[in-house]
N, C-alpha and C positions, 0 to 999 in steps of 0.2 A: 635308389638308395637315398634316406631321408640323412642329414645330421643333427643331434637331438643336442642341443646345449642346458646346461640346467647348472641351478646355484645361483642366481641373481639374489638380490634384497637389497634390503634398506641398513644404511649400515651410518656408524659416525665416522665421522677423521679421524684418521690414524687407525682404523679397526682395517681386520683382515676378510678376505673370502676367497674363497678357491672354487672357481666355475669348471664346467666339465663340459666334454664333448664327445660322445659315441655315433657311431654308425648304426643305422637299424638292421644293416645288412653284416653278419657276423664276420664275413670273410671279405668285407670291403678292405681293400689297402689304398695308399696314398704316398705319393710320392713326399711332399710337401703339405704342415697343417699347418693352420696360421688361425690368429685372432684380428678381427677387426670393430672396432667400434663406431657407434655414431650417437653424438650429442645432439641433444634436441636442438632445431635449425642450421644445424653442419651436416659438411659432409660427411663421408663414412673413411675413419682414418683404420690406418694400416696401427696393428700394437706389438704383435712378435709370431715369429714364426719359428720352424722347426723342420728338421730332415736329418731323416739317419742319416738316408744315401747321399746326401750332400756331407754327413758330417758338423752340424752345426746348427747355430741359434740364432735369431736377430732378434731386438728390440727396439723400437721407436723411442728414441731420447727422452721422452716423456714421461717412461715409463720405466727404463732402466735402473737397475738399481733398486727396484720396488718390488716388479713383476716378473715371475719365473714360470717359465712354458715346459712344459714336459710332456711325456708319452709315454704309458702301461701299456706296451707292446703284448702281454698277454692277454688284458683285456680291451685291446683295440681300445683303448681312450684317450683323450688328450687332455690337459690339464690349463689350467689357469691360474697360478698362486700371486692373487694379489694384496701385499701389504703395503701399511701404511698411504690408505686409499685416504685422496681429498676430493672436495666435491669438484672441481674440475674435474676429474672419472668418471662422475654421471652419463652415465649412457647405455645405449643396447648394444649387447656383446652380442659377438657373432664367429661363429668359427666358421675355417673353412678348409677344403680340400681340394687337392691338385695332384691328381695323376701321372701328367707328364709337363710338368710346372718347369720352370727353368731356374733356378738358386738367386741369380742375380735379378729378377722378377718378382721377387717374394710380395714385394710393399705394394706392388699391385695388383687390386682386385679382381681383374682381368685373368688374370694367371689361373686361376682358383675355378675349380669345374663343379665341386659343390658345397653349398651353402646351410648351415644350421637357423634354424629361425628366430636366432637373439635370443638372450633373455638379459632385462635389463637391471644394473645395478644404478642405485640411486647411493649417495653420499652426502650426509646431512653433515653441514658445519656445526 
């Protein structure tokens, strides 16, 4: 099972974009999705994650307040609504999935069984 991220670009500060995430396999499920990003010479930060069967949502402080994670449980996707992006957000996004992830594990990357191949968004001042 591949995970397909898509929605990146070039965008200004303060403009919006909403990245997406599917499975190539239709009947793939997931316990736990999450987004993580990484800025050119950084590591790869943890940005929010999601689980029904947990009940709940996280955010990374950085991003709260901005960025809303969601899930079209019909069509297997997962969502990225990010507003009021600055160029501090420059980076490849990346989602991910966790089968038998644990709730209180989310923000690490470890947790997470598979991986979408980024797509980056850049944020011009």
């Amino acid at each position: 099972v591949q995970l397909q991220a898509s929605g990146g670009g070039l965008v200004q500060a303060g403009d919006s974009l909403r990245l997406s995430c599917a499975p190539s396999g239709r009947s793939f499920s997931a316990r736990i999705w999450g987004w993580f990003r990484q800025a050119p010479g950084k590591d790869r930060d943890f940005v929010a994650a999601t689980s029904r069967s947990a009940g709940g949502t996280i955010y990374a402080d950085s991003v709260k307040g901005r960025f809303t994670i969601s899930r079209d449980n019909a069509k297997n996707t997962m969502y990225l609504q990010m507003n009021g992006l600055q160029p501090e957000d420059t980076a490849v996004y990346y989602c991910a999935a966790s089968q038998r992830g644990i709730w209180g594990r989310v923000r690490i990357g470890a947790t997470y069984d598979y991986w979408g191949q980024g797509t980056l968004v850049t944020v011009s001042s």
